[in-house]
C-alpha positions as CSV (number, residue, x, y, z in Angstrom):
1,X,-14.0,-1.8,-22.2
2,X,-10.3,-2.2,-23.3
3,X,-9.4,-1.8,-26.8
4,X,-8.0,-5.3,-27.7
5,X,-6.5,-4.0,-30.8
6,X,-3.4,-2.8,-29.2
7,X,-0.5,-4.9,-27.4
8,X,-0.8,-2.8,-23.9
9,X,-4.5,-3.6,-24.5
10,X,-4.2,-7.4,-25.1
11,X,-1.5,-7.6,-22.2
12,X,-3.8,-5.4,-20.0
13,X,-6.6,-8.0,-20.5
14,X,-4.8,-10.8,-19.5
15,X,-3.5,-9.3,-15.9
16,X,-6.9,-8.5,-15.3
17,X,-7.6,-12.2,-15.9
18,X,-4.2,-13.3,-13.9
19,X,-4.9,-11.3,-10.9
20,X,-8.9,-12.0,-10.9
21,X,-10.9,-11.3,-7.8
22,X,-8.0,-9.9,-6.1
23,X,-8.0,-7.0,-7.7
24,X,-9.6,-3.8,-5.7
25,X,-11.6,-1.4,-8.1
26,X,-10.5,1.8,-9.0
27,X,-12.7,3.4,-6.0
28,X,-10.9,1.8,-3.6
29,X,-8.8,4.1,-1.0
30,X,-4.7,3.0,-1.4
31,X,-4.5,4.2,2.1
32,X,-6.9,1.7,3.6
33,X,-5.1,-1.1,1.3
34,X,-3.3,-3.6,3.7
35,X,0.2,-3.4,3.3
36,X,1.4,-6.7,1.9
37,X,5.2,-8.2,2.0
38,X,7.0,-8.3,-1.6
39,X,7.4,-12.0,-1.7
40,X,3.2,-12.0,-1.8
41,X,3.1,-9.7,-4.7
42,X,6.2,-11.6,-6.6
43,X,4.3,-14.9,-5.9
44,X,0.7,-13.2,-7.2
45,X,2.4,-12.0,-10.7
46,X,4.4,-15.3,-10.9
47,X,7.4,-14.0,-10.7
48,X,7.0,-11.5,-12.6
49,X,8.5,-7.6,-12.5
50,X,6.4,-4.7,-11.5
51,X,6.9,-1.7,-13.9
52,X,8.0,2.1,-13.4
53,X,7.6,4.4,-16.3
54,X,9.7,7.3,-15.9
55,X,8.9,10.7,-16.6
56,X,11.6,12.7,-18.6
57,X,12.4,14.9,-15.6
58,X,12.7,11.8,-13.2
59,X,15.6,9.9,-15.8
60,X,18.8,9.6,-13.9
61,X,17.2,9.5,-10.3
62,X,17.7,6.1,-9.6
63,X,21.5,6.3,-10.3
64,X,21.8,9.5,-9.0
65,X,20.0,9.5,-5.8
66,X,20.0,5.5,-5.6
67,X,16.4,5.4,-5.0
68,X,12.6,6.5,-6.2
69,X,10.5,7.4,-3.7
70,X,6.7,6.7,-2.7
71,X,4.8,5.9,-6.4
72,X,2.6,3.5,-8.3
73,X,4.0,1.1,-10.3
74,X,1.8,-1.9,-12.6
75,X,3.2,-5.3,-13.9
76,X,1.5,-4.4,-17.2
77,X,4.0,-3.6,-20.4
78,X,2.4,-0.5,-22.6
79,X,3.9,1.3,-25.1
80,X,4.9,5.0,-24.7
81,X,2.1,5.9,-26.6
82,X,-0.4,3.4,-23.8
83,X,1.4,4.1,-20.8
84,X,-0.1,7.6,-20.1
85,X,-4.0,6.4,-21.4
86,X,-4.0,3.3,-19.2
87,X,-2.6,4.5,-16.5
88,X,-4.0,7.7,-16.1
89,X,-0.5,9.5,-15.6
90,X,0.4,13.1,-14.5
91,X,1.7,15.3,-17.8
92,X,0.1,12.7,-20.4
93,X,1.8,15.1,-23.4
94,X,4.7,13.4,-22.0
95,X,5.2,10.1,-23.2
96,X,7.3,7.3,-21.3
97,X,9.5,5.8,-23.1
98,X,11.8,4.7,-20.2
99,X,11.2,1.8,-18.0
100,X,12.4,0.5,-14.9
101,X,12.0,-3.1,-13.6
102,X,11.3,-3.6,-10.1
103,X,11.8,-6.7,-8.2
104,X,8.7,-7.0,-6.1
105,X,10.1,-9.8,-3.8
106,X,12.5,-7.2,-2.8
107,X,10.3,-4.8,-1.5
108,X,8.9,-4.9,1.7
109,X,5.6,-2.4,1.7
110,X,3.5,-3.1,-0.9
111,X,-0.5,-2.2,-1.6
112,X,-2.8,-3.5,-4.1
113,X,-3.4,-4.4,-6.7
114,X,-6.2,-2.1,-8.0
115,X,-7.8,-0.3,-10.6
116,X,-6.2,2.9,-12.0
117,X,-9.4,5.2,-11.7
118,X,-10.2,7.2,-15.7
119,X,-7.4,4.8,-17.2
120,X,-8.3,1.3,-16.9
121,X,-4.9,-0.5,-15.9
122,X,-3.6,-2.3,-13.3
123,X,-1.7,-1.0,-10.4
124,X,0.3,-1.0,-7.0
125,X,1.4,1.1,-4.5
126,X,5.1,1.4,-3.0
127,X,4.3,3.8,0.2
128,X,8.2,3.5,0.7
129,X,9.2,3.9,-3.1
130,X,11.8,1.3,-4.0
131,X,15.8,1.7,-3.6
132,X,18.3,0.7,-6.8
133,X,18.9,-3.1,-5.8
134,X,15.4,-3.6,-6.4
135,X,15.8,-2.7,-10.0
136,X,16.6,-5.5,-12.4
137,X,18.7,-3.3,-14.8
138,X,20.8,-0.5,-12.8
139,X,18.8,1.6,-15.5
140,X,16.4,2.8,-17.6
141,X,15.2,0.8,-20.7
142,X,13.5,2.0,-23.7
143,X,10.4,1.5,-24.8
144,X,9.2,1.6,-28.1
């Protein structure tokens, strides 16, 4: 059950609704996920970005190295306080309050969506990461 009484919660509940039936559930194995073209995924969220939420000791990769590698990304917006719940992230004492905003259409290796497994949210997979011209801003945002 998702607690409607919080914005990540509302906005959780309507990607479930968006993305329906396609939609693994959070048993399903990533690695026997088809990999699907960019363009598919950016179509599916109508147009929308998918969403990286950076870890503290990961802020300034993406300039510095000019790319993230493999990781899981979800087109839903949380607040630092959500993000960790939801998602079920590593270090959960550590909220995110960065963002990035990845373009889906230009990635090219892309599985999912599914079920985050013990959090609830929504999710893909970038097997190949994503490289800093798929970011909308060259940086990080804030999230409050």
């Amino acid at each position: 059950m998702i607690p409607m009484g919080t914005g990540g919660g509302i906005a959780l509940s309507l990607d479930i609704e968006m993305l329906g039936a396609k939609c693994n559930g959070e048993h399903a194995n990533t690695e026997e996920m088809p990999d699907r073209p960019g363009t598919e995924v950016y179509a599916e969220l109508g147009g929308r970005h998918l969403l990286y939420y950076v870890h503290d000791a990961k802020r300034g990769a993406l300039r510095r190295d000019g790319r993230i590698d493999r990781c899981w990304v979800t087109p839903t917006a949380f607040s630092p306080e959500e993000a960790s719940w939801y998602l079920h992230l590593p270090d959960p004492e550590s909220m995110r309050r960065y963002v990035l905003f990845v373009k889906p259409e230009k990635l090219t290796r892309i599985r999912g969506p599914k079920r985050v497994r013990l959090g609830g949210g929504v999710e893909y997979f970038l097997p190949d990461g994503f490289r800093a011209d798929a970011v909308e801003v060259g940086w990080e945002v804030a999230v409050r």
